[in-house]
N, C-alpha and C positions, 0 to 999 in steps of 0.2 A: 392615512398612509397605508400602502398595501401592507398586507401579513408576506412573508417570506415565503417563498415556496421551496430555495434550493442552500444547500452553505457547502461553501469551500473550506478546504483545508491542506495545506501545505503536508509535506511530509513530515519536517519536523513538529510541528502541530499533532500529529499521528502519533507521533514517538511519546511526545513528548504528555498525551493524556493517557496513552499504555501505562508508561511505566505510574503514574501519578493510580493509574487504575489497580495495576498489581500492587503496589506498595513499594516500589523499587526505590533506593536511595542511593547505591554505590556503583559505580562503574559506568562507562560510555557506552551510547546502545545506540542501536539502528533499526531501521525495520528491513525483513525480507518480506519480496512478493514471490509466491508462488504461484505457475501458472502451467496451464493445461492447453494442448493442442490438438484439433479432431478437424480432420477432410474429409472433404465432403460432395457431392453435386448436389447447386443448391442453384436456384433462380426464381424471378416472380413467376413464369410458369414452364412447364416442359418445355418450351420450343426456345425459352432463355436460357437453359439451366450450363453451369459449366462448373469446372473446379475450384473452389470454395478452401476457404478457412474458417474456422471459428477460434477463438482466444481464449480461453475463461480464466478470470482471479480467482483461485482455489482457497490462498488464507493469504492471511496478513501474520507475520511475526517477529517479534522482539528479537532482537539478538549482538550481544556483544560486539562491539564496533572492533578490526584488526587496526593495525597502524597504515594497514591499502587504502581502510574504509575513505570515499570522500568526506569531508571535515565538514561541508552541508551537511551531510547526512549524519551527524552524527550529534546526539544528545546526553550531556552530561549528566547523569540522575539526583548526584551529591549539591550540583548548582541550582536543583528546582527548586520552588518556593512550598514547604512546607503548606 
């Protein structure tokens, strides 16, 4: 059988080994992403190049779910399994 090369994970998956990771037990959490934007000229060479974006995931963070939060996204800490 091959070895795995790649594993997915859902967002609630995300949350939900955060808080398991801090020790969290009480309230509804979510994750924020944080993200960065930089323009640019960029192409495979001078005679391609044109206006460009780049994107980057800066962090990942915990954070208490509002009553907006979508109800996917949102992880009960007090419901994990010990």
């Amino acid at each position: 059988m091959a070895e795995p090369t790649a594993y997915q994970f859902s967002l609630q998956e995300v949350i939900t080994a955060l808080l398991k990771e801090q020790g969290i037990s009480e309230g509804n959490w979510t994750v924020s992403i944080e993200f960065g934007f930089a323009a640019l000229i960029a192409g495979p060479n001078p005679a391609e190049a044109s206006p460009s974006g780049i994107v980057q995931v800066r962090n990942l963070s915990l954070v208490k779910a509002g009553p907006e939060t979508p109800l996917h996204l949102v992880v009960s800490a007090a419901a994990l399994e010990k």
